[in-house]
C-alpha positions as CSV (number, residue, x, y, z in Angstrom):
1,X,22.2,-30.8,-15.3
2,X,19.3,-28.0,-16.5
3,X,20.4,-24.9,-17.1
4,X,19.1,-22.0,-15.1
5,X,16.0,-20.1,-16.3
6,X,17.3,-16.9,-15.3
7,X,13.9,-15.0,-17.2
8,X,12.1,-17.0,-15.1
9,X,14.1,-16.0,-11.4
10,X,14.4,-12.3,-12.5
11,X,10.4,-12.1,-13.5
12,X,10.0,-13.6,-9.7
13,X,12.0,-11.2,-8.2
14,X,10.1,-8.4,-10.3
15,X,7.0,-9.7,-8.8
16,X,8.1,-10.1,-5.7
17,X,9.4,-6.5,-5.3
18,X,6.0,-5.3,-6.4
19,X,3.8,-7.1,-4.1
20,X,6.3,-5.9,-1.1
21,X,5.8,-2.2,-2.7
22,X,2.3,-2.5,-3.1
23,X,2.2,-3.5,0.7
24,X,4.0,-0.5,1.6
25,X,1.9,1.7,-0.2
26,X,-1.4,0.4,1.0
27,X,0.0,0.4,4.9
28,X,1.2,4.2,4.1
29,X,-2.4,5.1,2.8
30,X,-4.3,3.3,5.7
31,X,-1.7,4.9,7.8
32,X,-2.8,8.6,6.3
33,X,-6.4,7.3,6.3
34,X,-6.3,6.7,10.0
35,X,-4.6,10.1,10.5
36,X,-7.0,12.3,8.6
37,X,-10.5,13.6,10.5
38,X,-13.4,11.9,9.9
39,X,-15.4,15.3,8.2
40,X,-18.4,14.0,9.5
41,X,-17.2,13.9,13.6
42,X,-15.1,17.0,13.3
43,X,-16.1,19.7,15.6
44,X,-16.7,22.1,13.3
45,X,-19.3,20.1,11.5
46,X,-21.0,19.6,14.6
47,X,-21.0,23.3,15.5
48,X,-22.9,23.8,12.2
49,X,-25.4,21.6,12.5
């Protein structure tokens, strides 16, 4: 029987916990994104045109 490469499952783990984070983030930034005013369509840049 082989042993187990565990080097090998905890770097997979590692990865795997980055790519879910990295996911989170980038929903939480669109999320913020989405959220903010455009600058150009506020009112008040309109009214000073």
């Amino acid at each position: 029987m082989a042993k187990p490469n565990y080097a090998f499952e905890k770097r997979q783990r590692e990865i795997a916990k980055k790519k879910e984070k990295d996911a989170k983030q980038s929903r939480k930034r669109a999320a913020r994104e989405e959220s903010r005013p455009d600058p150009a369509t506020s009112p008040t840049s309109l009214r000073d045109s």
